[in-house]
Structures are given as C-alpha cells and as structure tokens.
VOGU-3710 file (C-alpha; in Angstrom, 3 decimals, decimal comma):
1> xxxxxxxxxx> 0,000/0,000/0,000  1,384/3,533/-0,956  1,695/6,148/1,130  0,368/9,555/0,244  1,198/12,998/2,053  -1,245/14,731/3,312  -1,172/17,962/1,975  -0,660/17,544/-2,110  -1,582/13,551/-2,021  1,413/12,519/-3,300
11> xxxxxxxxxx> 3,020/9,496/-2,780  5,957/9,403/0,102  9,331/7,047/0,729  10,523/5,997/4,276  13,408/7,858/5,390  13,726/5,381/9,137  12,243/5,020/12,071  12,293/7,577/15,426  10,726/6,782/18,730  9,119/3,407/17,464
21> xxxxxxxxxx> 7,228/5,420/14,544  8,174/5,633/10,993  9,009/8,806/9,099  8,495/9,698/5,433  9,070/12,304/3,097  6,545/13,492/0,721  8,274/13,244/-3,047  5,957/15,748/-4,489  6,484/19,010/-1,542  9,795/17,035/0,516
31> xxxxxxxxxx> 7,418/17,291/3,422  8,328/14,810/6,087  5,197/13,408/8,497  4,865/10,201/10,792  2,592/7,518/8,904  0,793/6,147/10,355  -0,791/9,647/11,729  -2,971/9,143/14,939  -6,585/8,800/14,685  -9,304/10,218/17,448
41> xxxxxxxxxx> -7,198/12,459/19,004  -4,697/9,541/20,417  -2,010/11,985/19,884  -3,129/14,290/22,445  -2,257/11,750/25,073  1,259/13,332/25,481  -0,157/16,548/26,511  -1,028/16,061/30,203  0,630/17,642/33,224  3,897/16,621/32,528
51> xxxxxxxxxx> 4,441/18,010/29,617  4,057/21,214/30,702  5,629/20,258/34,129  8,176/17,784/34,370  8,872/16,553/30,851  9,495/12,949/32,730  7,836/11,496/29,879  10,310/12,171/27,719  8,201/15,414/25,946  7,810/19,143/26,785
61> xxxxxxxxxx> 9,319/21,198/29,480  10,584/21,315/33,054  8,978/24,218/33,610  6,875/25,392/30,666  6,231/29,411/31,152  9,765/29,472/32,713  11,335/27,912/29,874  9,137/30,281/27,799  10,545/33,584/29,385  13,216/34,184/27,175
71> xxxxxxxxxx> 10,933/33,896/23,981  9,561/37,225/25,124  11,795/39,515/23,247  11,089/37,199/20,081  7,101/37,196/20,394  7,283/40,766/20,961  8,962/41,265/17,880  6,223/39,248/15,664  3,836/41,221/17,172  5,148/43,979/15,845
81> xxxxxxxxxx> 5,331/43,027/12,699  1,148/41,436/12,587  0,648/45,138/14,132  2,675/46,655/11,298  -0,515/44,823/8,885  -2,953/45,827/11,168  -2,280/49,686/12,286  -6,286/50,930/12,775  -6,884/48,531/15,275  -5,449/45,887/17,337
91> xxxxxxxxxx> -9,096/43,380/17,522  -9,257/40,144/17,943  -6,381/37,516/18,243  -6,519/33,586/18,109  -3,873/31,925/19,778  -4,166/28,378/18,639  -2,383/25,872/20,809  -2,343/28,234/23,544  -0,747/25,921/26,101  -0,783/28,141/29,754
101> xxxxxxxxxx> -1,407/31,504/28,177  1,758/32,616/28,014  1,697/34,484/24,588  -1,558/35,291/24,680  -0,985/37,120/27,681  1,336/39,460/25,762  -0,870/40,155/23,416  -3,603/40,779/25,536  -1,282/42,823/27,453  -0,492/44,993/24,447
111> xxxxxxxxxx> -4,414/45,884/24,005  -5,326/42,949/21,938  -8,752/41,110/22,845  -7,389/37,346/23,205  -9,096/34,125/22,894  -6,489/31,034/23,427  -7,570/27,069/21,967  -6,174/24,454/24,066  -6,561/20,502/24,335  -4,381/20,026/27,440
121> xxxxxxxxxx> -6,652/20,336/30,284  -3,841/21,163/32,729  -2,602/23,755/30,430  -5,683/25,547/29,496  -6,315/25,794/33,297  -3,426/27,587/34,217  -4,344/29,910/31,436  -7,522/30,788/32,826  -6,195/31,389/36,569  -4,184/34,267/34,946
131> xxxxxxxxxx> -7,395/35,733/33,601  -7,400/34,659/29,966  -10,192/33,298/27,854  -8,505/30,073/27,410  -10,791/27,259/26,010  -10,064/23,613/26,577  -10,769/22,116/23,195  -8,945/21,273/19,939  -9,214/23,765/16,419  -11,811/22,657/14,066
141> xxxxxxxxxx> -14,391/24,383/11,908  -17,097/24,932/14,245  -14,725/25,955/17,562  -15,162/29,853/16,557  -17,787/31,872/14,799  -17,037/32,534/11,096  -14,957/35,331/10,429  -14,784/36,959/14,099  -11,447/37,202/14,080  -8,380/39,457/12,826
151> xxxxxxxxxx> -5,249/37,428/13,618  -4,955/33,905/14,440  -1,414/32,706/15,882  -0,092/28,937/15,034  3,299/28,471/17,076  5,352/25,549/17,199  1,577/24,197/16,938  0,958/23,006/12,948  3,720/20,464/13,137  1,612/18,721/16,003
161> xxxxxxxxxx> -1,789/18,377/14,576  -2,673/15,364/12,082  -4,073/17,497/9,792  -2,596/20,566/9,057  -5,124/21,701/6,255  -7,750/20,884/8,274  -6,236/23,209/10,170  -5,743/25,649/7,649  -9,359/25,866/6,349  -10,857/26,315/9,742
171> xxxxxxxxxx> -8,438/29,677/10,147  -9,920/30,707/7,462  -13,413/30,335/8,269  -12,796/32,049/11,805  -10,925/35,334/10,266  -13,002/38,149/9,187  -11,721/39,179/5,566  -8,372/40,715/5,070  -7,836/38,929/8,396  -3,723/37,374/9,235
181> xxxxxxxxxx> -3,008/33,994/9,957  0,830/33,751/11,482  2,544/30,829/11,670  6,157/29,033/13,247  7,115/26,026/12,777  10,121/23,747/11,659  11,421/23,938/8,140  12,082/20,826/6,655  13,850/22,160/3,534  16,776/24,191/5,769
191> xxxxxxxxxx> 20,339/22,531/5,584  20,208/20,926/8,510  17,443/19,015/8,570  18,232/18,229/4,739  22,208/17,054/6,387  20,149/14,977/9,400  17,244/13,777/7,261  15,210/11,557/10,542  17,741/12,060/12,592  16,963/15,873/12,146
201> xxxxxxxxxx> 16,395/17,131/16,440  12,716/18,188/15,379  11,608/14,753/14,233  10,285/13,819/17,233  6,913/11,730/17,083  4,645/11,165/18,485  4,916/15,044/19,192  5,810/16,193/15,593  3,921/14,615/13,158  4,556/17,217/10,218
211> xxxxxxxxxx> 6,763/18,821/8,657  6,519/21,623/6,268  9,207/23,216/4,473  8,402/27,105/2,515  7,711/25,796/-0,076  5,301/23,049/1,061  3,769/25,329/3,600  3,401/28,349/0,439  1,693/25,887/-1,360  -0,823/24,516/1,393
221> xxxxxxxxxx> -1,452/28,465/2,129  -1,898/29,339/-1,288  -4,268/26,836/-1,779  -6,538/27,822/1,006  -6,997/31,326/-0,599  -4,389/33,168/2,012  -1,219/35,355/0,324  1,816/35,403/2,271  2,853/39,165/3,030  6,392/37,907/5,168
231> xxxxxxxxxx> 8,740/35,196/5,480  11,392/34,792/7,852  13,499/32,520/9,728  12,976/32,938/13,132  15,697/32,685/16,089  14,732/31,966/19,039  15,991/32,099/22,961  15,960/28,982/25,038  16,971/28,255/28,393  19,949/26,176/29,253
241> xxxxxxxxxx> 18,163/22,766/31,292  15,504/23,102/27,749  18,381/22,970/25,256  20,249/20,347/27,581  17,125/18,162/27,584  16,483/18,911/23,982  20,104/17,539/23,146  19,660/14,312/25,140  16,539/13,616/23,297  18,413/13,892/19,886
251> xxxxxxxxxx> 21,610/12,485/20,431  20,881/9,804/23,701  24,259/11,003/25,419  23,992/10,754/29,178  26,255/13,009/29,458  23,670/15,705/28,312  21,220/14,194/30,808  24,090/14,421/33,934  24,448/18,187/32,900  20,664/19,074/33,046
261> xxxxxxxxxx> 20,515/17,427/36,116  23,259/19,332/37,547  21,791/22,610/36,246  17,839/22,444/36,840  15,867/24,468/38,381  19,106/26,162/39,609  20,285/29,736/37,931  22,646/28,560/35,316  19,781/26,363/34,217  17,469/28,918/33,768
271> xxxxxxxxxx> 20,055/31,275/31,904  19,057/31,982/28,069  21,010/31,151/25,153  20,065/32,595/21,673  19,954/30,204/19,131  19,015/30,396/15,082  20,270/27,343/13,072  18,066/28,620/10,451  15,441/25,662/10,577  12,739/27,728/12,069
281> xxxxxxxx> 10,148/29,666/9,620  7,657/32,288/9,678  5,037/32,770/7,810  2,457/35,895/7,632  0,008/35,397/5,209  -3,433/37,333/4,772  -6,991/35,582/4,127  -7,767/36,431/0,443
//
C-alpha cells in the first residue's frame, strides 16, 4: 500500500524510524510526516501535566512558562510586525495551541482582545487562573464563529496536529476578511534538517507529526486562498536545562542528561542562550 502525504496527495518514501514510529518524506512538496498519523485524538495523550511540568515522559518542558521567558523579546517582535498589517486597530487575536497563556498574555497585554484554543486540560487551566479566555478544546471548523477574528497565531503548533489543512481551512473560516493567519514552525527544507534527514532534532513523534518546508507550507497556504505578506526565519531564545534536555533527546548522550541534572531548576539552568540554526520559519500570510 502507498503512502500519500497529506497535503498535495502525493506518494511518500521511508526515510527510518524515530521513537518506534516511521518517518516519510513526501516526493511531491519534501514534506516529512509520521505515517501512520494518529486517529481520534490519540495523539493528544502526550499533553497532560507533565508536559508542561516535568517533561518525565520524555516530551515538553521542566517548567513550561519558565522555559518560555526568554521567547519574550522574540514574540514581541512578531507582534510587531502582525501590528505593522494591522495599524487601525489591534481586535481580535486567536492563539491556537495556547498551552498556559503565556503568549496570549502578551498580546492581551499589548491591548489585543485574546481568545487562546487548548486541548491540554492542565494547560488551558493555568491559562484561565491568569485571567485569559482560554478554552479547553482542539481547532476545528465549528470551535469559533465565522470570520470573528483578525489574527490567528499557530506556534510551534501546525507540526503537532494530524491534519494541518484541516487546520488551515478552519483559520480561514474564523478570520473576518483581510484577516492574518501567522505561523512558526520547523522547516524541513533548511540545511540541517536536509544534512540529518530523521535524525533531524525536530523529528520527534509522536509530538511532531509534520513537517513543512516554505515551499510546502506556500503551497498549502496558497491553496486555502491566504497570500503570504512575510517570510522569515525565526531565532529563538531557550533556556539552558531546555536545550540540555532537547540535546539528550536527539543524540541519547547521558552526558547531556548528567548536565541538566546538575543545572535544573538552579540559575545557570534557567540562563538563556540565543539560538538560530536557520530551521525555524515564519510565515504571515493574509486571508484572500
């Protein structure tokens, strides 16, 4: 049986195997994606209260708005640049994926009227102790009136959904016309996930299931009537014990592991490094 990709239906090859599930790249758009993809929403398993706490399963963070704080200097900067499309008014924002509120919060902070989408319980939760509309529910077609938005955000969120066009169309419905859709996520076409291939640190199933590159992610955007208005590669700021725990899950040294124990939840652990290896993209892209 032949394996298609889920965005342009073309058929796919196996690249190998990572965390007991099998990778493939799309020959038509070089996407890569897990096959098989979960079904009824067994992927969102993963996202309980460790993830966002703990990361002793193996996924997520130690400490997730901690290890967020030194992304604020980086999601201040996209919002400036969706308020550069946007001058008469700030309106509504969607923040898909919304995890404990933590960008929204920014936004909301800056005079935007936030709504936050997210399946993790635990997460959403926390979200809503700090005030925010934070809804505890997956993004489909029906989660938000049509087009009652302005700007719906997508980080680090399109690589973990099973159906990324699915996802697509529904931002489209919700966004009022001339409304923005921004999106990060991994880029499958940069150098060094083209040097790694599924050895590549972002292929990590069952969390990442797939994997755009520009032009695959152009193409899915075009086709669901939105024009892209920026591109970018997008740097971003982690803190130490994150990129420590990050490089034990690629490369299996325990020597990483020994480190990040050493350093957690201590200062040098929550210290920020900058980091751009240029396989991070953003996308800006207007509804049509």
């Amino acid at each position: 049986m032949a394996v298609e990709c889920a965005v342009c239906e073309s058929t796919a090859s196996e690249l190998g195997s990572r965390n007991g599930h099998r990778i493939f790249k799309c020959e038509g758009c070089s996407s890569f994606f897990t096959w098989p993809l979960p079904v009824d929403g067994e992927h969102l398993n993963i996202y309980s209260e460790d993830y966002f706490n703990g990361a002793g399963g193996g996924f997520g963070y130690a400490d997730y708005d901690r290890d967020k704080q030194p992304m604020v200097a980086t999601f201040e900067k996209y919002l400036d640049v969706i308020e550069s499309f946007t001058p008469a008014r700030k309106g509504t924002l969607l923040d898909i994926g919304a995890a404990t509120g933590f960008f929204l919060k920014l936004a909301v902070d800056r005079g935007w009227s936030g709504i936050g989408i997210e399946p993790s319980a635990h997460a959403s939760a926390i979200g809503r102790e700090k005030g925010l509309d934070v809804r505890t529910t997956t993004f489909q077609a029906d989660s938000i009136p049509p087009a009652s938005v302005d700007v719906i955000t997508l980080w680090d969120v399109i690589e973990h959904v099973p159906d990324p066009r699915a996802v697509l169309q529904a931002a489209y419905r919700a966004l009022r016309p001339g409304g923005l859709v921004a999106i990060n996520t991994p880029d499958s076409g940069s150098l060094i996930a083209r040097i790694f291939g599924h050895k590549w640190h972002l292929v990590v199933p069952p969390e990442h299931l797939f994997l755009f590159n520009l032009v695959s992610l152009q193409r899915a955007l075009g086709e669901d009537h939105f024009q892209i208005v920026v591109r970018d590669k997008i740097g971003k700021r982690f803190t130490v014990q994150y990129v420590l725990e990050t490089l034990y899950r690629w490369q299996g040294f325990s020597f990483w592991r020994k480190i990040y124990e050493r350093v957690r939840d201590r200062p040098a652990g929550r210290a920020a490094l900058g980091i751009n290896l240029h396989d991070n993209m953003f996308l800006l892209a207007r509804k049509l």
